[in-house]
Backbone as ProteinMPNN parsed JSONL, in Angstrom:
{"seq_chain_A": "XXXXXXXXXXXXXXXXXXXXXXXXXXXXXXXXXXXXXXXXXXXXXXXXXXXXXXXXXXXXXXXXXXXXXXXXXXXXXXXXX", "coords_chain_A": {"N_chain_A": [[-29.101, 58.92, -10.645], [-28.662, 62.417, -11.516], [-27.381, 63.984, -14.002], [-26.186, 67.609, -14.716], [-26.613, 69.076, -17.945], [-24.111, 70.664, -20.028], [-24.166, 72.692, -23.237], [-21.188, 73.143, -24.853], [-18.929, 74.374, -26.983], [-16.898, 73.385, -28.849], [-14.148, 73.408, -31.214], [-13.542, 71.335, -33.689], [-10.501, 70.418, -34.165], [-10.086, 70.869, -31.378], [-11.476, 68.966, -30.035], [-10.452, 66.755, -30.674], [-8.084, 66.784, -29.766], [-8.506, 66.415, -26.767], [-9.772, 64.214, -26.639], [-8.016, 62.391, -27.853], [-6.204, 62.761, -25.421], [-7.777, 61.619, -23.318], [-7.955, 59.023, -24.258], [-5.027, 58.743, -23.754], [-5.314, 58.694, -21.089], [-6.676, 56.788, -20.5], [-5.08, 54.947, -20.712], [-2.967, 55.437, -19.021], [-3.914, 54.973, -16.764], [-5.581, 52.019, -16.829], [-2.91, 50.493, -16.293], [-2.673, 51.725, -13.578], [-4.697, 50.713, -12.951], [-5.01, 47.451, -12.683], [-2.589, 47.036, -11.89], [-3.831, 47.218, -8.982], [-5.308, 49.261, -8.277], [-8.267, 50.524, -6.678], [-9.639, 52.781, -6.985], [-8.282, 54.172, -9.088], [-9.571, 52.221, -10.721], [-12.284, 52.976, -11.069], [-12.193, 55.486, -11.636], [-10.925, 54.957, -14.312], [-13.209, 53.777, -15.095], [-14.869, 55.91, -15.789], [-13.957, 57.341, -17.608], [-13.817, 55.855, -19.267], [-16.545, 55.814, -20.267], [-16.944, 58.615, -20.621], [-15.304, 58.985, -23.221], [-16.85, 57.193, -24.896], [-19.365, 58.242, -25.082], [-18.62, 60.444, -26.238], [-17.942, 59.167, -28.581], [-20.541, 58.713, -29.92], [-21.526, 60.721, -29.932], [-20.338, 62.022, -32.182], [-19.666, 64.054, -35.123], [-20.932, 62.221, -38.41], [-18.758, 61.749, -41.269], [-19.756, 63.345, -44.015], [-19.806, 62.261, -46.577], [-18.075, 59.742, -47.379], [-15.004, 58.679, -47.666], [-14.441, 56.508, -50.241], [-13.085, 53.148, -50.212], [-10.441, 51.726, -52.372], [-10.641, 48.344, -53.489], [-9.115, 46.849, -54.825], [-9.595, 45.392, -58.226], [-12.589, 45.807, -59.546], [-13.969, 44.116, -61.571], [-13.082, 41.438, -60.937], [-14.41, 40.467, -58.981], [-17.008, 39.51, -60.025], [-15.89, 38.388, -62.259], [-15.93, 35.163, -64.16], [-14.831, 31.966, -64.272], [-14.142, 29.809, -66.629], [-14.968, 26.527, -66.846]], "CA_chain_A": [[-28.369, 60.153, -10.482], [-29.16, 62.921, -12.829], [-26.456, 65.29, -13.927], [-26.462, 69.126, -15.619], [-25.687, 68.719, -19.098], [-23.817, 72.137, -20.785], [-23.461, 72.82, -24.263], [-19.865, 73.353, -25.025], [-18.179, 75.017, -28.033], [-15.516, 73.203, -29.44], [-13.815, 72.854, -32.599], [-12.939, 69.968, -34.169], [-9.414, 70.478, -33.617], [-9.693, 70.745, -29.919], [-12.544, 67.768, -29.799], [-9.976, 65.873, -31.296], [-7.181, 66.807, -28.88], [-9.455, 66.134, -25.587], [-10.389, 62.527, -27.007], [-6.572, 62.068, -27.496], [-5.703, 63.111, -23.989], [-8.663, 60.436, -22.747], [-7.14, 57.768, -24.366], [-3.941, 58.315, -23.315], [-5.726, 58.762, -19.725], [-7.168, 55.532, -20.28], [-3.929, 53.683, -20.667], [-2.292, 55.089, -17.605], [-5.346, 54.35, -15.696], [-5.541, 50.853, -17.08], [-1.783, 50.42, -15.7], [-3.047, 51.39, -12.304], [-5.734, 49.407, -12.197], [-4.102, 46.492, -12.98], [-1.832, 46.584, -10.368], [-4.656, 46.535, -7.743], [-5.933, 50.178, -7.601], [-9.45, 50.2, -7.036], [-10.029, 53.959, -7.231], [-7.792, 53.708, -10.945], [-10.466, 51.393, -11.84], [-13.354, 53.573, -10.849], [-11.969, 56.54, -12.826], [-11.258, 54.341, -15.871], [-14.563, 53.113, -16.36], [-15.657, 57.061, -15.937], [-12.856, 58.081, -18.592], [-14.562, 55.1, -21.243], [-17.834, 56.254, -20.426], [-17.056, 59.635, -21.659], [-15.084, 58.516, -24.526], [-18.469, 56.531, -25.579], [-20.565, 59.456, -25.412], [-18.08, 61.641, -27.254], [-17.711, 58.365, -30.01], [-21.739, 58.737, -30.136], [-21.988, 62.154, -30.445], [-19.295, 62.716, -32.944], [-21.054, 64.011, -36.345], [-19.701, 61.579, -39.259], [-18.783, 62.16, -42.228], [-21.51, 63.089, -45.115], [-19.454, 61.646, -47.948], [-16.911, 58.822, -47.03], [-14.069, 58.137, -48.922], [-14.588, 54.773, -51.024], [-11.421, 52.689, -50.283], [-10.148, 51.162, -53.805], [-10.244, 47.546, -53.124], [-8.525, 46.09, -55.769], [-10.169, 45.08, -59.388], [-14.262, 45.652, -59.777], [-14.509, 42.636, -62.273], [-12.684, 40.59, -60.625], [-15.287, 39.277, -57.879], [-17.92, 39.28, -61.488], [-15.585, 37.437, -63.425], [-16.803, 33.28, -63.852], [-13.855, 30.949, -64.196], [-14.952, 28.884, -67.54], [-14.265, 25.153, -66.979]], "C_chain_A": [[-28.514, 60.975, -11.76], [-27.671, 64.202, -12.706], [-26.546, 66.321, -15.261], [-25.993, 68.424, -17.015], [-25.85, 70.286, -19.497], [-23.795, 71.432, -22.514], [-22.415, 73.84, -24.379], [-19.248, 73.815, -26.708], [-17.2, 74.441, -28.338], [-15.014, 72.732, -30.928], [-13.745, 71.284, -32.886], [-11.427, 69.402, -34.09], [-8.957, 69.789, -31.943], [-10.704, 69.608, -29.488], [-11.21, 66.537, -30.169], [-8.273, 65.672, -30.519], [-7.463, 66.171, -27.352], [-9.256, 64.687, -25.612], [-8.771, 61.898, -27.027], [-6.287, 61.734, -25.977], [-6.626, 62.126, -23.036], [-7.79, 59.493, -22.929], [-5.843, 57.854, -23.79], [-4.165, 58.532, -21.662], [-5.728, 57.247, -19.3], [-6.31, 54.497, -19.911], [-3.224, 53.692, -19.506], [-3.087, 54.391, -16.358], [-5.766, 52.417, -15.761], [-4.354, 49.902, -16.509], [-2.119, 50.371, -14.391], [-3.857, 50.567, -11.914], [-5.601, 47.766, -12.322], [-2.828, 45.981, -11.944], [-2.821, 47.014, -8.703], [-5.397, 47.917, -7.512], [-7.214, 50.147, -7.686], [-9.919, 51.526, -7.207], [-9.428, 54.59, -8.874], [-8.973, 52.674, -11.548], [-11.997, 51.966, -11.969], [-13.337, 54.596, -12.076], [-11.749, 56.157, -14.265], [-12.651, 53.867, -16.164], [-15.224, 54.534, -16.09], [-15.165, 57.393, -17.123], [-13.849, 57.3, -19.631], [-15.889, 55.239, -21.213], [-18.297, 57.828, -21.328], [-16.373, 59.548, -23.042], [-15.973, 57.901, -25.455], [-18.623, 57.117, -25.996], [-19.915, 60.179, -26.438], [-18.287, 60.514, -28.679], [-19.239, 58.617, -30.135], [-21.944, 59.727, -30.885], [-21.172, 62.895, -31.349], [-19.954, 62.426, -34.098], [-19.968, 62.811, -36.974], [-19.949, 62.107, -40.306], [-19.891, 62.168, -43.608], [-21.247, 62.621, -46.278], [-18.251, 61.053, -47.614], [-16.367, 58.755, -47.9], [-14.039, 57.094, -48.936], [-13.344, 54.327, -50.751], [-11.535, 51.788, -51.739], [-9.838, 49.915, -53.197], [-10.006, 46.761, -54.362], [-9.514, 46.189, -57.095], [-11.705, 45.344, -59.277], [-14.76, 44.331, -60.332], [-14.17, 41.943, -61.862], [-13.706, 39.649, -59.661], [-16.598, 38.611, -58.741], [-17.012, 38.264, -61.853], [-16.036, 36.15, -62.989], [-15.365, 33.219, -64.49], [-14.906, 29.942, -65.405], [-13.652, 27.439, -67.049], [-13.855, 24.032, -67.668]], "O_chain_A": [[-28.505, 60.457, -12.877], [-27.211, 64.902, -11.804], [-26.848, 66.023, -16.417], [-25.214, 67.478, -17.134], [-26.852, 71.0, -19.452], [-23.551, 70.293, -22.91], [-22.549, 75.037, -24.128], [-19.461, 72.909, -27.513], [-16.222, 75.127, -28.043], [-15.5, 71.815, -31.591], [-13.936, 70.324, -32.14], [-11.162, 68.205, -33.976], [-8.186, 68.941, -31.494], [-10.62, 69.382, -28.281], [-11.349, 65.398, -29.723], [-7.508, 64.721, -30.676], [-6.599, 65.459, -26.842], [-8.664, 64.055, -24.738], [-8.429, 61.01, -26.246], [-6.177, 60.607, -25.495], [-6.137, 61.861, -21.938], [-6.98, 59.098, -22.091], [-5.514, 56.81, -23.228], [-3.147, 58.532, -20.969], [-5.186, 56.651, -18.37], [-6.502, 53.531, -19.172], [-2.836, 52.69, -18.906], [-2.852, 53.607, -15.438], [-6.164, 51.762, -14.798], [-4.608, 48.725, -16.254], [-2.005, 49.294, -13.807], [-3.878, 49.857, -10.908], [-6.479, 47.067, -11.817], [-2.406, 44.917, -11.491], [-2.339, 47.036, -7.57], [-6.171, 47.89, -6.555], [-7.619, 49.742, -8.776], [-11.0, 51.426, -7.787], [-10.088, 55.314, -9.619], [-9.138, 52.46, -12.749], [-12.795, 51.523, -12.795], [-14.055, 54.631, -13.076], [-12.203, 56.774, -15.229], [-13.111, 53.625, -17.279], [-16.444, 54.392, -16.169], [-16.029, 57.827, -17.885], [-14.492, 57.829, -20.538], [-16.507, 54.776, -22.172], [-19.201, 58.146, -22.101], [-16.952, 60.078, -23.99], [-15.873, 58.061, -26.672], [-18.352, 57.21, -27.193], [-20.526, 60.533, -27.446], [-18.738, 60.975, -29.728], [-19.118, 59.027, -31.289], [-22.362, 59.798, -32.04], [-21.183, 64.124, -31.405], [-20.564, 61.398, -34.393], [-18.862, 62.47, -36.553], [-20.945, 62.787, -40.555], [-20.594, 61.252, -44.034], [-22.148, 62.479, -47.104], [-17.281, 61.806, -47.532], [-16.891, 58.746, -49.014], [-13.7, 56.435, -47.953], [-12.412, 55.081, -51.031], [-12.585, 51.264, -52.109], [-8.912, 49.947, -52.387], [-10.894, 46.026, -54.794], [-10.297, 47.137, -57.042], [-11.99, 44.563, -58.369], [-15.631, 43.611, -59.844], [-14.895, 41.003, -62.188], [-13.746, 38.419, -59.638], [-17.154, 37.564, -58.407], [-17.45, 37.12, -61.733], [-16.438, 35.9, -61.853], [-14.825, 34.153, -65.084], [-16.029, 29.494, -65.172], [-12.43, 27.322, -66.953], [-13.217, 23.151, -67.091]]}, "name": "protein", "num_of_chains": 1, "seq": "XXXXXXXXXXXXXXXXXXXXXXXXXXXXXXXXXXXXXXXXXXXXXXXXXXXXXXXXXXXXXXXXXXXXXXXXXXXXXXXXX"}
């Protein structure tokens, strides 16, 4: 099955609202399908298919912030015996 693909305009803001509003799709949908719906389980695995694509296609960042994990010398230092 082949389907149109648009390009879409959206901020980062509202990319970031959308992807919200999935996940919290996902969870009610996960609820229904769980109690036996089989058309709730169809639409959830459409919902985490586009949540994929969007986690794919989301730029990342071009300079990560370093997390400070404690001491530098510390994993260097030798233990004299």
């Amino acid at each position: 099955m082949f389907c149109k693909q648009h390009d879409l305009i959206v901020s980062d803001q509202e990319l970031a609202v959308i992807e919200a509003a999935l996940h919290t799709q996902s969870k009610i949908l996960d609820v229904q399908a769980s109690a036996g719906s089989t058309a709730a389980r169809s639409r959830l695995n459409e919902v985490k298919k586009v949540l994929a694509s969007l986690a794919q296609q989301k730029p990342t960042e071009q300079n990560p912030r370093r997390r400070w994990r404690g001491f530098p010398w510390v994993g260097r230092a030798r233990l004299s015996g």
